[in-house]
Short mmCIF file of the C-alpha atoms (twelve columns), coordinates in Angstrom:
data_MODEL
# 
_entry.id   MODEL 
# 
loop_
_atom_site.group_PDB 
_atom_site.id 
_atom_site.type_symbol 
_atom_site.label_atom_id 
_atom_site.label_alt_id 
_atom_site.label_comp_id 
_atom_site.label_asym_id 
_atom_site.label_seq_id 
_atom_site.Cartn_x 
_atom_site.Cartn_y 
_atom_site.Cartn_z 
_atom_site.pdbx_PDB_model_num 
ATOM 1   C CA . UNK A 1   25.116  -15.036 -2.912  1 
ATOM 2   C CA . UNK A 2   23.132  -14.423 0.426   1 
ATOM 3   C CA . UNK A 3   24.020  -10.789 0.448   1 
ATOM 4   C CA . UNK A 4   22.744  -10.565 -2.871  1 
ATOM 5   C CA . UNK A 5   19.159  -12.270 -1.601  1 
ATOM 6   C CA . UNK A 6   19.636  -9.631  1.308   1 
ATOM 7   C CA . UNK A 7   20.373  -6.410  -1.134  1 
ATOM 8   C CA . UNK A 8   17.473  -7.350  -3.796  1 
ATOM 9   C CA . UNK A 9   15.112  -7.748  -0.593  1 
ATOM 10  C CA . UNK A 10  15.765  -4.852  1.291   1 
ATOM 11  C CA . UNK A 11  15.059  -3.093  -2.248  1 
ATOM 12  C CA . UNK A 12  11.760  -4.833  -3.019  1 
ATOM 13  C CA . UNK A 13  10.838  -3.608  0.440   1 
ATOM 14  C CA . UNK A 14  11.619  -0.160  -0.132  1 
ATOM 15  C CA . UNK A 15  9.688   -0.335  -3.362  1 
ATOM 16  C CA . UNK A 16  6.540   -1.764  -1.438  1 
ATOM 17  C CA . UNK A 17  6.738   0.701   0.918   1 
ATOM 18  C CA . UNK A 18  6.698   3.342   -2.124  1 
ATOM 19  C CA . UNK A 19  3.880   2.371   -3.733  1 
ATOM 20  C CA . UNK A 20  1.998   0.653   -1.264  1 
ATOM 21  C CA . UNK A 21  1.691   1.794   1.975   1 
ATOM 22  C CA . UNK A 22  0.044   5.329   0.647   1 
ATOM 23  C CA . UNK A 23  -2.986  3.317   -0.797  1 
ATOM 24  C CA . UNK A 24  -2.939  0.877   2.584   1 
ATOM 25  C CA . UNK A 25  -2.512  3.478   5.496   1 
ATOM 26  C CA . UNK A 26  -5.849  5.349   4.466   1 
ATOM 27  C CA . UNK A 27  -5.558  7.962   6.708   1 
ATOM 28  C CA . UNK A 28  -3.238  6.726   9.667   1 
ATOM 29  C CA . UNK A 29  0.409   7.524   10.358  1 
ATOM 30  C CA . UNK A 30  2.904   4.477   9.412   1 
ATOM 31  C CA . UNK A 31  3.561   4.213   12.985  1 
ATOM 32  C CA . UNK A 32  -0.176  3.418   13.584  1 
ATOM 33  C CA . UNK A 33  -0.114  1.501   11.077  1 
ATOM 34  C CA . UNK A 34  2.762   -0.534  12.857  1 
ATOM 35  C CA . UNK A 35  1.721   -0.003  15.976  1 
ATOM 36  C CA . UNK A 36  -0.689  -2.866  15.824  1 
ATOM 37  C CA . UNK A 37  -0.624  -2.957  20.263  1 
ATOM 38  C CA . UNK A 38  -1.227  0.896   20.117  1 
ATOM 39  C CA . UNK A 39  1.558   1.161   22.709  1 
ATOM 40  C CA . UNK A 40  3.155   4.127   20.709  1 
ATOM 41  C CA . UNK A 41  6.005   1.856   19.901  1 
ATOM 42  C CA . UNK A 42  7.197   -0.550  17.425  1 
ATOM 43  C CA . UNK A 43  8.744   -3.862  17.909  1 
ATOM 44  C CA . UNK A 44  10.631  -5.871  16.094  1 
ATOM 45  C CA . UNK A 45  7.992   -8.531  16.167  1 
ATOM 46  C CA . UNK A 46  5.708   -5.685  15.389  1 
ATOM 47  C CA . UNK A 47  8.072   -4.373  12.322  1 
ATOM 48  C CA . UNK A 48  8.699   -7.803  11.293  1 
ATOM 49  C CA . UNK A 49  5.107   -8.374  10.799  1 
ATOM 50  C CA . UNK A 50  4.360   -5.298  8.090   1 
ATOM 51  C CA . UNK A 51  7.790   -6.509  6.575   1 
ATOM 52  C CA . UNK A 52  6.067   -9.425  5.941   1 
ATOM 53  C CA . UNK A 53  2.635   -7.811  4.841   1 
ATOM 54  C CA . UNK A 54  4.304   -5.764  2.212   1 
ATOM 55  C CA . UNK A 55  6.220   -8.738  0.864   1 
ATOM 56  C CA . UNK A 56  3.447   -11.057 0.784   1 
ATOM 57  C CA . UNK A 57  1.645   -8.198  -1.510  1 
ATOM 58  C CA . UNK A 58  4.543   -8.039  -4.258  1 
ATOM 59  C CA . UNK A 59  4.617   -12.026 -4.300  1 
ATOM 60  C CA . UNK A 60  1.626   -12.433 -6.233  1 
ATOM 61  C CA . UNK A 61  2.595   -16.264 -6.433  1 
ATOM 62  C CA . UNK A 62  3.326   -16.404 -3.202  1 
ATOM 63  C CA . UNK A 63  6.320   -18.535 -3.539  1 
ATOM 64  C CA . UNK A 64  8.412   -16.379 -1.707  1 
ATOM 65  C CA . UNK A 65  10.521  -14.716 -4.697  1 
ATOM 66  C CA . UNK A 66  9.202   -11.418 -5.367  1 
ATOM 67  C CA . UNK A 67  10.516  -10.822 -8.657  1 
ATOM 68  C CA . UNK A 68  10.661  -8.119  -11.413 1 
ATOM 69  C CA . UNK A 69  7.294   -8.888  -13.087 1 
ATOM 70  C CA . UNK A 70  5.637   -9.492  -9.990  1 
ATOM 71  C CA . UNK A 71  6.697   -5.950  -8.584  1 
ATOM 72  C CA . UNK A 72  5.864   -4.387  -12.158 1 
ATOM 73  C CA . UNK A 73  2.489   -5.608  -12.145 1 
ATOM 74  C CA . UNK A 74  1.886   -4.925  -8.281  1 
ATOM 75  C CA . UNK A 75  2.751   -1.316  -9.037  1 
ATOM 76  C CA . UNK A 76  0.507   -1.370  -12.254 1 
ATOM 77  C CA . UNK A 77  -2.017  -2.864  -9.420  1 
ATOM 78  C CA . UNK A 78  -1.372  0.140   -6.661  1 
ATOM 79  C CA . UNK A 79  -1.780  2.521   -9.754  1 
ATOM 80  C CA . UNK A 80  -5.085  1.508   -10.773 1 
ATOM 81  C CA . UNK A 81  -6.908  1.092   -7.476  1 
ATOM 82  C CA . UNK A 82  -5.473  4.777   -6.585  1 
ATOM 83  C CA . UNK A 83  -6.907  5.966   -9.928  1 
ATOM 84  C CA . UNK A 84  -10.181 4.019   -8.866  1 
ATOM 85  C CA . UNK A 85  -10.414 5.808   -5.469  1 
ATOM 86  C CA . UNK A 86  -10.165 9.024   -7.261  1 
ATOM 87  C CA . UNK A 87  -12.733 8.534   -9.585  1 
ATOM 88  C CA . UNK A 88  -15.340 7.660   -6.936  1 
ATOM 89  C CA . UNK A 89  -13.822 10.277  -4.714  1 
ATOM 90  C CA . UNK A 90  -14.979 12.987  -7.642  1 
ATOM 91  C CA . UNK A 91  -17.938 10.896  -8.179  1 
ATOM 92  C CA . UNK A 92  -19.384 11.123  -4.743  1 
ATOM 93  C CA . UNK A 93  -18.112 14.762  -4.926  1 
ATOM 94  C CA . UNK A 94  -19.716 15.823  -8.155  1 
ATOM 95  C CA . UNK A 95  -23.493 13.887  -6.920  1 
ATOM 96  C CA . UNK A 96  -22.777 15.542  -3.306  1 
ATOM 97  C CA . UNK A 97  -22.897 18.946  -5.573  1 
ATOM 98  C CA . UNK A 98  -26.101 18.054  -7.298  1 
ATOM 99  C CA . UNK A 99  -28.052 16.755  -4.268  1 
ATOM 100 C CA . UNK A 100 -27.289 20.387  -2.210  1 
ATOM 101 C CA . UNK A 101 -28.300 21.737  -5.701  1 
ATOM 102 C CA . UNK A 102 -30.432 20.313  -7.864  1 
ATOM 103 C CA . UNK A 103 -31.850 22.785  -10.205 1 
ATOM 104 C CA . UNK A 104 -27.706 23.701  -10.933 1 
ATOM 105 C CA . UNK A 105 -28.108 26.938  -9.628  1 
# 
């Protein structure tokens, strides 16, 4: 039964780190996103911790059971703000392109 837990974990991890970390690490590396002592390294301690980050964001509940709905609608979640971000990416984009000209020429 505990390999089981173990097994279902180590797969709801894998799926966080799929869907999540790309909308999280804005920009940085996953090893400076790790890296929280910027030593270049990562820990256990320091591993441990994003383990535990990337859990605590597919247990909506926060009961400590991460299960099938809650990693369905966390992904659902992850899609939208990424669809979000686009939108006012192009948004800022498209008024950038009207501001350096504004008779549309």
């Amino acid at each position: 039964m505990k390999l089981k837990h173990l097994k279902m974990n180590l797969l709801i991890t894998v799926l966080a780190l799929a869907f999540s970390m790309p909308l999280a690490m804005a920009g940085k590396s996953k090893l400076q996103m790790m890296d929280t002592n910027g030593d270049g390294n990562i820990s256990a301690a320091e591993h441990a911790e994003a383990a535990a980050k990337r859990f605590a964001m597919m247990d909506l509940n926060g009961d400590g059971v991460a299960t099938k709905e809650e990693i369905k609608e966390m992904k659902q979640k992850a899609k939208e703000e990424k669809k979000a971000k686009k939108a006012e990416k192009e948004k800022r984009q498209s008024e950038s392109n009207v501001e350096s000209d504004p008779a549309g020429q």
